[in-house]
N, C-alpha and C positions, 0 to 999 in steps of 0.2 A: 100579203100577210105571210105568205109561207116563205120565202125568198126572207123575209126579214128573221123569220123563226130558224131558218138553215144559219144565217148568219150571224144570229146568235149564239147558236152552238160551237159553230167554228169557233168565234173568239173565244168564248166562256173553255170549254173543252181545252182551246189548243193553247191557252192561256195561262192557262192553272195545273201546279203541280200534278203531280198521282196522287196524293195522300189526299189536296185540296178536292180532286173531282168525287173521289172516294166519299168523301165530306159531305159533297155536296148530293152525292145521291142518297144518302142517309137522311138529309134533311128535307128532300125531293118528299121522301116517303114518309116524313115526320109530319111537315104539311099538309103533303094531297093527298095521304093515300095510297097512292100508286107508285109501281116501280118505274124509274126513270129509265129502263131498258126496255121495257112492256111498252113505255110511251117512244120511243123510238120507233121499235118496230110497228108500230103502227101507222106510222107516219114519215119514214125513211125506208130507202130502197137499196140494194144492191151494196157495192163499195163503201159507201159512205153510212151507212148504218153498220156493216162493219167492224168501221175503224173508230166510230162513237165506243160502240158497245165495246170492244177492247179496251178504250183507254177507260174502262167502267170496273177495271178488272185491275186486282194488284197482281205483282209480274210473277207469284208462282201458280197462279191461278191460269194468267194468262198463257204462260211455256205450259203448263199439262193441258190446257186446252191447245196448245198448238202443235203438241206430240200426240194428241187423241185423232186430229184432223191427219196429220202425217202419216198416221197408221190405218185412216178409215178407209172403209170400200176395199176395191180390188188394186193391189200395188201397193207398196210402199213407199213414202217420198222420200229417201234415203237420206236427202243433201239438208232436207228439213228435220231431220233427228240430229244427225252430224250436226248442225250448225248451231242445236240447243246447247246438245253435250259436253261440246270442244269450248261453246262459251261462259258454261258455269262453271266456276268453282262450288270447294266439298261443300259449303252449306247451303249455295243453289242449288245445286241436286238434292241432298235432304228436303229443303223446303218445295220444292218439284215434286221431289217422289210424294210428298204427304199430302199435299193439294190435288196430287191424281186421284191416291186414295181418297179422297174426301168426296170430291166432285164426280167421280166415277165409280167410285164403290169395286175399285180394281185396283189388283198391284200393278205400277208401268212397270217394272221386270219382268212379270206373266206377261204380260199383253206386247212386251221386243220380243220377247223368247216364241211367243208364237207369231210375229207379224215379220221376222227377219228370218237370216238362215246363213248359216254357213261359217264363214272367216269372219266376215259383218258382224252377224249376231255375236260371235267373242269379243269383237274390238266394242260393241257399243256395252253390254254385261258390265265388261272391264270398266270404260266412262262411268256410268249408271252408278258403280259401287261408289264411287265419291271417296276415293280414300287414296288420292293425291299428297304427296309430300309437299305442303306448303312451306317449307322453310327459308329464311334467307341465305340460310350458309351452303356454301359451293364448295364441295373438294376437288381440285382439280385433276386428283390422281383419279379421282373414280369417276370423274367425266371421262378423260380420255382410257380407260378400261369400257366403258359402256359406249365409246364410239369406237373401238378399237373389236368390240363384243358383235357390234353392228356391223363390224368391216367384214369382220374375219363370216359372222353369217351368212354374207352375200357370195365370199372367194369359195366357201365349200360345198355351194349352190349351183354357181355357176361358173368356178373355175375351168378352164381347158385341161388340165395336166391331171384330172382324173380320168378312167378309165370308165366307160357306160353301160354297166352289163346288158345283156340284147333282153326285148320285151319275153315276161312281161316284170321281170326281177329289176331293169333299168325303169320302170313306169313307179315300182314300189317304193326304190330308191329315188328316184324326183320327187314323188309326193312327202315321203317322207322330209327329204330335208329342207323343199318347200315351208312344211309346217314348221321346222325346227325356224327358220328364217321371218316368218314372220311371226313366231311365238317371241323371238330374241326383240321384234318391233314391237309387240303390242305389251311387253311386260315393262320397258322401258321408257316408250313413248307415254303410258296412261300412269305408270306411279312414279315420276319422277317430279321432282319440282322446274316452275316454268325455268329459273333463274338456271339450276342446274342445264337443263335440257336445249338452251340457250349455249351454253359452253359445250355439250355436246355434239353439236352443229358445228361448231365452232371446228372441234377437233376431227371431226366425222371430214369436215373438208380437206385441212390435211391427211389424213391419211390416205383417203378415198382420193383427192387431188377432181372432187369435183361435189357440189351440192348434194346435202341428202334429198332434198327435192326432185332431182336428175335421175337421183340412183331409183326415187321411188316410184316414179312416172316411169321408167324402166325398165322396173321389176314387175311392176303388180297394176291391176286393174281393174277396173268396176267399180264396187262400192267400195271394197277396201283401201283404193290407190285412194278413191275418194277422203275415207276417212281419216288414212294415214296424211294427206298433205295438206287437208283441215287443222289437224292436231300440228303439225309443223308449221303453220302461215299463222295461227294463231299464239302459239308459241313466240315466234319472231317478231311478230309487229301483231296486236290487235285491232286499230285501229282501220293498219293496212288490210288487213285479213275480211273485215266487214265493209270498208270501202269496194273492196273486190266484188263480195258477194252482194251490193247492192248493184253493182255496173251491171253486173251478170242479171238480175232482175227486172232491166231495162234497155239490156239490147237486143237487138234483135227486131222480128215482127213481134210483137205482142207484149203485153205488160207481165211479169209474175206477180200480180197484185200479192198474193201470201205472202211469198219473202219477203214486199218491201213492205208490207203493213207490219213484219214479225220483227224487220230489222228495228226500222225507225220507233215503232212502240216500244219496243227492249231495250234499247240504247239512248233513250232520247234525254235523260235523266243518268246516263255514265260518264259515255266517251263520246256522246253523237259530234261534240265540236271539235275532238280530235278527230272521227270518223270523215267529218266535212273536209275539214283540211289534207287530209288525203288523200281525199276525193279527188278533190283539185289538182292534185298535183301529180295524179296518177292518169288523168283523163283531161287536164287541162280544158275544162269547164264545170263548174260550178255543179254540187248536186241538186242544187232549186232550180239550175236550169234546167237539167236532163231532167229534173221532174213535173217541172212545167210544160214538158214538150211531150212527156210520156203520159201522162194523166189530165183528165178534165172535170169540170164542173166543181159540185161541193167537196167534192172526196180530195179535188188536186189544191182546194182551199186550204182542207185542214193540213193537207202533208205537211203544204209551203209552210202556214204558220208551226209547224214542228221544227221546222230546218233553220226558222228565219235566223 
């Protein structure tokens, strides 16, 4: 009985829209009584209750419950904030930020401001504000001035043919134009539009005579190199960009069960079938395989049927 009750989940669930399973837990509760999340956990374990109980959730419910967990306990999960931010546009983020407020009775700007720190905490603020130039139109003259703006930040950084005053006036001087360098990346990487920022690259490689990716893997590191090359990979290809971070998810010893239950839930209903095909062609095999090979039981039921 219970083998057939898992299996009916799976199809019903992984079968049916978000708006339909939405529906259907309204109606769960109009009949029995009971919350169809309540009756889960009561009878589902680990993984697999889960990834139910997520797909129970509309998706700005679900991203502020997946920056609540990103932010919980001791540590920050950096690459799981990063990978909300760089993938919402301005009125995901509004609808994020207000589902946080709702469900947590918190601002998520409070709650980065205290759970981040540093260059980070600027670049995600920046994200967070949702006030992206969505436009279609491209000037080409003010692309290559802001790859041009980017060049010139790095040459007066790290060019040789300046002079180094000795510590600790030479220490003042780096940090300072450090900050100047990457204030020139986080003011243009986070309000330009994608289209625009796409021809910036474009132009960044001429000049530079090599990927802003290159330059930024380079320059900078930690969570920021992170940030900055989230915002560039997602920029350039999205599809490619979540294909990535599912692989990353799955190799290795051990599963990240998070990121791929965050991806697959988030996407499953956008780009997942451009994400598949990328997949493929990036790792030349199939993501149902690597995730039939990486996962088991009810939990690798429902993926599969997500992917099919």
């Amino acid at each position: 009985k219970q083998w057939y009750q898992r299996r009916v989940r799976v199809n019903v669930l992984g079968n049916r829209s978000r708006d339909q399973r939405l529906e259907i837990a309204v109606m769960f509760k109009t009949l029995f009584g009971r919350d169809l999340v309540t009756e889960f956990k009561s009878e589902l374990s680990a993984n697999f209750l889960r990834l139910c109980k997520c797909f129970l959730l509309s998706i700005p419910q679900f991203l502020a419950k997946e920056l609540k967990r990103a932010m919980k306990g001791s540590g920050t999960d950096e690459r799981a904030l990063v990978e909300i931010l760089v993938g919402l546009d301005n009125k995901g983020i509004s609808e994020v930020k207000r589902s946080y407020k709702t469900t947590f009775e918190a601002e998520l700007e409070r709650e980065i401001v205290n759970e981040t720190s540093g260059d980070f905490k600027r670049l995600a603020l920046s994200l967070l504000q949702g006030n992206r130039d969505e436009s279609e139109v491209v000037d080409k003259d003010v692309a290559k001035e802001d790859a041009l703006e980017l060049f010139n930040a790095g040459i007066n950084r790290f060019g040789t043919d300046e002079s180094n005053p000795p510590f600790p006036v030479g220490l003042f001087r780096n940090k300072l134009l450090t900050r100047r360098y990457e204030d020139r990346f986080n003011s243009i990487l986070c309000s330009r539009s994608y289209r625009h920022l796409k021809m910036v690259f474009a132009e960044y490689k001429l000049v530079a005579g090599e990927d802003i990716e290159k330059s930024i893997r380079s320059e900078m590191s930690g969570e920021l190199e992170l940030g900055f090359i989230s915002i560039v990979k997602r920029i350039k290809n999205t599809p490619t960009y979540f294909a990535e971070e599912l692989y990353k998810s799955m190799k290795g010893l051990g599963t990240d069960d998070d990121q791929l239950i965050r991806i697959l839930v988030w996407r499953s209903e956008l780009d997942l079938v451009e994400i598949k095909g990328a997949f493929e062609s990036l790792y030349g095999k199939s993501l149902r395989e690597y995730i039939r090979e990486d996962t088991s039981g009810d939990f690798r039921s429902l993926l599969l049927t997500i992917v099919k």
